[in-house]
SEVEXMAR-368594 format. One record per residue (C-alpha): x, y, z; residue in one letter. Coordinates in steps of 0.02 Angstrom, whole numbers, padded with zeros to 5 digits, always signed. Each point is the difference from the previous one (the first is absolute). Layout:
# SEVEXMAR-368594
XYZA;...
This chain:
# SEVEXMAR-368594
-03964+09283+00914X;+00127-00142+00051X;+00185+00069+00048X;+00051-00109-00161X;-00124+00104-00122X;+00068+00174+00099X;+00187-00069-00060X;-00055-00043-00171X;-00098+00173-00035X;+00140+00083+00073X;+00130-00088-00112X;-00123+00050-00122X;-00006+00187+00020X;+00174-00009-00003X;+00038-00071-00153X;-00101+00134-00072X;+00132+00132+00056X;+00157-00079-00004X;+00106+00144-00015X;-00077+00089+00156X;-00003-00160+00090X;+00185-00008-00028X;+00022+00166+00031X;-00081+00013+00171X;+00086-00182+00059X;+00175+00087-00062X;+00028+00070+00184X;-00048-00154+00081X;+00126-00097-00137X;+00146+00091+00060X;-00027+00024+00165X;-00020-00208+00051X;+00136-00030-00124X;+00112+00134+00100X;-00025-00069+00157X;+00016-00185-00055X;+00177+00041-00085X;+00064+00106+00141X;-00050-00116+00136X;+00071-00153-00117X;+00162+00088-00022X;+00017+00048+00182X;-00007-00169+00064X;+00108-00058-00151X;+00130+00121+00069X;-00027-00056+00189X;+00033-00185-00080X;+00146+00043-00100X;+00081+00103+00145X;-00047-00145+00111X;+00073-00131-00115X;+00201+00105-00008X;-00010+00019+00169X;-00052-00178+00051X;+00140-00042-00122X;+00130+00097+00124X;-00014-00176+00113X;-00097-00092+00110X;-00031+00054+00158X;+00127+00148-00007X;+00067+00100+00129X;+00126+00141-00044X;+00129+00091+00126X;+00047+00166-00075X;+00128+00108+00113X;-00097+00175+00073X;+00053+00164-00022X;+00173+00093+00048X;+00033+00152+00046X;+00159+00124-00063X;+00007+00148+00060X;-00153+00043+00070X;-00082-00054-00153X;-00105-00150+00022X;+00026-00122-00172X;-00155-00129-00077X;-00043-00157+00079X;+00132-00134-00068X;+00142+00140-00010X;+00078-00074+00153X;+00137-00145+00000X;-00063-00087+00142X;-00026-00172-00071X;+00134-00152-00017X;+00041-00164-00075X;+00011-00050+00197X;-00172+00072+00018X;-00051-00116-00132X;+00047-00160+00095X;-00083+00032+00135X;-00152+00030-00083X;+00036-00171-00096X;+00005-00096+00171X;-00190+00076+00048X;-00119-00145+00008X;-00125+00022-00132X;+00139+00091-00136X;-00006-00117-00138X;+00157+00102-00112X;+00061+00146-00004X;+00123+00113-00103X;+00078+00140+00032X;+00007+00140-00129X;+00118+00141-00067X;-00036+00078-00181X;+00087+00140-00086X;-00069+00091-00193X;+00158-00069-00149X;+00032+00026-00173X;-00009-00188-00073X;+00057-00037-00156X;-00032-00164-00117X;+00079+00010-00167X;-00054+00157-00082X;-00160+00036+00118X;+00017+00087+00169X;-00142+00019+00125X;+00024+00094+00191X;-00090-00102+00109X;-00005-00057+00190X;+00122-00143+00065X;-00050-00078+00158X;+00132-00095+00098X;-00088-00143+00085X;+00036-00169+00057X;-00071-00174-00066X;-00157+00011+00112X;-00053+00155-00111X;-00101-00128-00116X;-00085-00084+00118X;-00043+00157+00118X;-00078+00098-00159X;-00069-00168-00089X;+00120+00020-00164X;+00018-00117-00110X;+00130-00028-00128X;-00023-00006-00176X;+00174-00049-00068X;+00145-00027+00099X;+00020-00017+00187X;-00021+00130+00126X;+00153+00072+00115X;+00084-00162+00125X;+00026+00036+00185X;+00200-00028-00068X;-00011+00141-00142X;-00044+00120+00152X;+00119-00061+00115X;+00130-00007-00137X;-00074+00172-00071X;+00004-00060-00185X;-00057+00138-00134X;-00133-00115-00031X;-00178+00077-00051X;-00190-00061-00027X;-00082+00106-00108X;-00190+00087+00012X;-00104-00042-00146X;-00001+00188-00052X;+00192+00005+00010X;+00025-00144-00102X;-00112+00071-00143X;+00049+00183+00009X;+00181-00070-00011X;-00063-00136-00148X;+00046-00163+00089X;-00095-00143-00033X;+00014-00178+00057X;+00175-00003-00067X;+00072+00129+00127X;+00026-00108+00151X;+00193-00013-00011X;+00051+00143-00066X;+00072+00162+00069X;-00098+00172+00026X;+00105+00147+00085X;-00074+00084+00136X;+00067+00179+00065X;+00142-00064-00127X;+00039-00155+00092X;-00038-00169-00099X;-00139-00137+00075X;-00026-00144-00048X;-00197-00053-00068X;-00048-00134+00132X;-00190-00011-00018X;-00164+00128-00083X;-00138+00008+00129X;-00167-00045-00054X;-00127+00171-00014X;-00113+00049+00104X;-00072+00158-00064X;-00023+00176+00042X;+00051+00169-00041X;+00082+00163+00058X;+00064-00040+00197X;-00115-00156+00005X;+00123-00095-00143X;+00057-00145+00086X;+00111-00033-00160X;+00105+00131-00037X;+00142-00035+00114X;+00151-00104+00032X;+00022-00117+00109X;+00203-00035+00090X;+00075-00052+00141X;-00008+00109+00154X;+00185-00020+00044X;+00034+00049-00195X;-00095+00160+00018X;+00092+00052+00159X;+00175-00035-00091X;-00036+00099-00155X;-00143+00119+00014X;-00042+00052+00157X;+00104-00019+00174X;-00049-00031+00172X;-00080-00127+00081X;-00183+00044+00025X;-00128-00039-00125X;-00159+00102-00076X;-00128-00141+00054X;-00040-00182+00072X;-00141-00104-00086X;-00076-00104+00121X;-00109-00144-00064X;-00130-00082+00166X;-00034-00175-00024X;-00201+00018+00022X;-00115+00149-00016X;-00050-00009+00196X;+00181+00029+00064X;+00028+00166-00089X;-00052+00084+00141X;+00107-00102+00133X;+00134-00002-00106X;+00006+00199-00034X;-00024+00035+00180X;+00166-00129+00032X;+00090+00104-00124X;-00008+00156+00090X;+00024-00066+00158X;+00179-00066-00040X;+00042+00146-00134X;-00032+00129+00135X;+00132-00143+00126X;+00113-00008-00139X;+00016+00216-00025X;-00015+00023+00190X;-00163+00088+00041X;-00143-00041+00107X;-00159-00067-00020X;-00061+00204+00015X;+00125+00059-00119X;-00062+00059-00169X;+00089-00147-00109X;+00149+00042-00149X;-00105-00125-00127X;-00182-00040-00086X;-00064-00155-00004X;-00121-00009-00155X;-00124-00090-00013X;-00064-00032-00182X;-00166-00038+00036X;-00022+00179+00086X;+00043+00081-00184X;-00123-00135-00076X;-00133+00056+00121X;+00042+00189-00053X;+00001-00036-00173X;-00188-00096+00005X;-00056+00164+00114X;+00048+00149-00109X;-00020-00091-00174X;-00179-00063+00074X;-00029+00173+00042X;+00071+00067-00159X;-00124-00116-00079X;-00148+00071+00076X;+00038+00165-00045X;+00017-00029-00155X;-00173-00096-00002X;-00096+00160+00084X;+00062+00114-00120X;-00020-00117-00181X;-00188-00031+00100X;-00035+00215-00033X;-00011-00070-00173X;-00146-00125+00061X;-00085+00175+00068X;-00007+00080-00146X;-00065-00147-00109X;-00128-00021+00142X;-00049+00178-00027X;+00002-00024-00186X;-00114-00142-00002X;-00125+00103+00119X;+00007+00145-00149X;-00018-00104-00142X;-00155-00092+00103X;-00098+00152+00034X;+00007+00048-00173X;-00081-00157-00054X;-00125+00007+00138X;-00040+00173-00089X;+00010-00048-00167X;-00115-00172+00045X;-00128+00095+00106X;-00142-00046-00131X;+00039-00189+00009X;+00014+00033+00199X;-00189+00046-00033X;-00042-00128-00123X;+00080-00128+00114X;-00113+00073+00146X;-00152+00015-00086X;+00001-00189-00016X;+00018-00030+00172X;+00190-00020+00029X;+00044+00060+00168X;+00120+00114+00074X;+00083-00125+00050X;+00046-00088-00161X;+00041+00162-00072X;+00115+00043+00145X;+00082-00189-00038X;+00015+00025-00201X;+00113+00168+00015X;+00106-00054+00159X;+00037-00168-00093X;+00037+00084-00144X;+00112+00110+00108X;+00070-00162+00084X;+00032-00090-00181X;+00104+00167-00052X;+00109-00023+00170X;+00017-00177-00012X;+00057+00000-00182X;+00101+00135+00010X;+00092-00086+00149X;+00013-00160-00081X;+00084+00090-00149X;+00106+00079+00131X;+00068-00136+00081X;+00019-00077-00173X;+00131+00127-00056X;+00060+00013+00205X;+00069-00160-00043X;+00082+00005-00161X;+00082+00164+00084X;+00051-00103+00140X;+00084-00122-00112X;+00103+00110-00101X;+00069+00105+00125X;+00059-00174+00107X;+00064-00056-00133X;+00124+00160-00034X;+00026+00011+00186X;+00047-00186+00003X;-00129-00031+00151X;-00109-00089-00111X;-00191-00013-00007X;-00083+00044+00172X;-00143+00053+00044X;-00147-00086+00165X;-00167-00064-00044X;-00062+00099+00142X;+00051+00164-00101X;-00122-00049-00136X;-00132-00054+00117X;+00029+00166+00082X;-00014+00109-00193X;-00160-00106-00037X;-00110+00055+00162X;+00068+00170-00033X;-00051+00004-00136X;-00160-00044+00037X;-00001+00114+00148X;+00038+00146-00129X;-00148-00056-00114X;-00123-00020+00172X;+00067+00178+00053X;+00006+00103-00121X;-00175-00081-00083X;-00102-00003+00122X;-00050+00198-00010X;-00044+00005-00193X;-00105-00193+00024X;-00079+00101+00136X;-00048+00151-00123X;-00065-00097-00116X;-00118-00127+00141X;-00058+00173+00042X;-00075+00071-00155X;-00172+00050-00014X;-00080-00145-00126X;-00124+00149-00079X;+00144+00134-00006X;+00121-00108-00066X;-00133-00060-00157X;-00030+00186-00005X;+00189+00011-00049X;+00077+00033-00161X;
């Protein structure tokens, strides 16, 4: 018999049983479609997590102070005040610095009205915009004057500006902020994210307006550096630790006071352990492949028992062991392969709902179904090769003899 009759009289014998047919391809069903979803989600996470932290800026490079000391008791990296607006000149005058803006934030009460939210300000120059590629909504952002003039002037986060119910009608009025009034200058457009990773649930001010009213001194928390080009990060981040180290007075041996971050090393970290995450999840929704596998090689070996007079018949007629080894691992193989089609079937509609309640969206590779489908297969070959084997086996006489 052709492969096309084996597919057709398998078909066949199938239809005859739906129930166990559906049944026995239940393990394979949830299995592919576990793997497809997790692996979908996993790299819809890796592209939403990508995505916020692309959004940060374009070629980025953070300074954070390091640790300090009190004591005897060594504090966390960033604790120290080792970083100034002095320190962010000189970075500014690096060839290959595009912007930068220095940083100072502080947690306030801010109240609009009858609403009230506690949220982060960030005092920040004008450069802030085009370091972290913002983009304004309503309004205008902060003015290299406001800051040297240190205006209560303030650009609201998209978050903010909802959780304190201002609309496009806000720019121009007043907010109070640690209970001093601001004026509504401009409403960011959003960017997305959640938890620590919400770009928009902040407030932007000048720096010099932050150091008058909320917190003294005349260091700052950060400095966002923005590279002109991709192939100068490196260059660029070694110049800034050259000079920082000048600037604090330690040597080119000397452990330095500061980080230089570079955001594409927390890109690369994120793709690693969500990749790997990803995997994991894969190997262990895959157990659920196993165990249909095994199912299928149950569910065959009873029918090569309950078919062992038509194994005879067959036989007796001159069919070969061959082309009875071919009808039960095809059978075995049409199982697998419609079970995994079903699979990746619901993989997919799983895939879609949860992006679209994690806000990542529909994602999912074309290699990942290509990947289900021939192991799918590879379940069906596996796991059918034993009972096609039993049944090629059979003694034509004994197996007439049968009842």
């Amino acid at each position: 018999m052709s492969a096309i009759d084996l597919i057709r009289l398998a078909l066949t014998r199938l239809r005859s049983s739906r129930v166990r047919a559906v049944l026995t391809m239940l393990g394979v069903i949830i299995g592919v479609g576990s793997v497809v979803a997790l692996v979908a989600v996993g790299q819809g996470a890796t592209r939403g997590i990508t995505t916020q932290l692309e959004s940060l800026g374009t070629n980025l490079l953070t300074i954070n102070p390091g640790s300090s000391t009190s004591f005897g008791t060594r504090g966390a990296a960033g604790s120290a005040t080792t970083l100034t607006l002095d320190d962010a000149t000189a970075v500014g005058q690096i060839d290959g610095v595009a912007a930068v803006a220095p940083e100072l934030s502080t947690q306030k009460l801010v109240v609009a009205g009858t609403l009230n939210t506690t949220t982060t300000i960030v005092g920040t120059s004008s450069s802030y915009a085009t370091v972290h590629n913002d983009t304004i909504w309503q309004g205008s952002f902060l003015t290299g004057a406001a800051n040297d003039l240190a205006l209560r002037v303030a650009v609201l986060g998209a978050t903010t500006a909802t959780d304190l119910g201002l609309g496009a009608d806000a720019v121009g009025t007043d907010i109070d902020i640690g209970g001093i009034p601001f004026r509504v200058v401009g409403i960011l457009q959003a960017k997305g994210g959640t938890g620590p990773l919400n770009q928009d649930d902040m407030i932007l001010v000048p720096l010099n307006t932050v150091r008058s009213h909320f917190v003294s001194g005349d260091t700052v928390r950060s400095i966002a550096v923005s590279v002109a080009t991709a192939d100068q990060m490196d260059t660029v981040k070694a110049q800034i630790t050259t000079d920082l180290k000048s600037r604090h007075g330690l040597g080119a041996a000397d452990t330095a006071d500061f980080n230089v971050f570079d955001q594409s090393q927390l890109l690369t970290t994120v793709n690693s352990i969500t990749g790997f995450l990803s995997i994991l999840l894969a190997g262990i929704a895959s157990i659920s492949l196993i165990v249909g596998g095994i199912g299928i090689m149950n569910i065959m070996l009873v029918s090569v028992r309950e078919r062992t007079r038509e194994i005879g018949i067959r036989k007796a007629v001159g069919a070969k062991s061959g082309d009875i080894l071919f009808q039960f691992l095809i059978e075995a193989l049409v199982l697998s392969l419609l079970g995994g089609l079903i699979g990746i079937a619901l993989g997919l509609v799983a895939t879609a709902i949860i992006g679209t309640l994690a806000g990542w969206g529909f994602a999912f590779s074309p290699t990942t179904l290509v990947v289900a489908v021939l192991f799918s297969l590879a379940v069906g070959v596996i796991f059918g090769v034993w009972p096609a084997r039993q049944a090629a086996r059979l003694d034509p006489i004994a197996a007439l003899r049968y009842e």
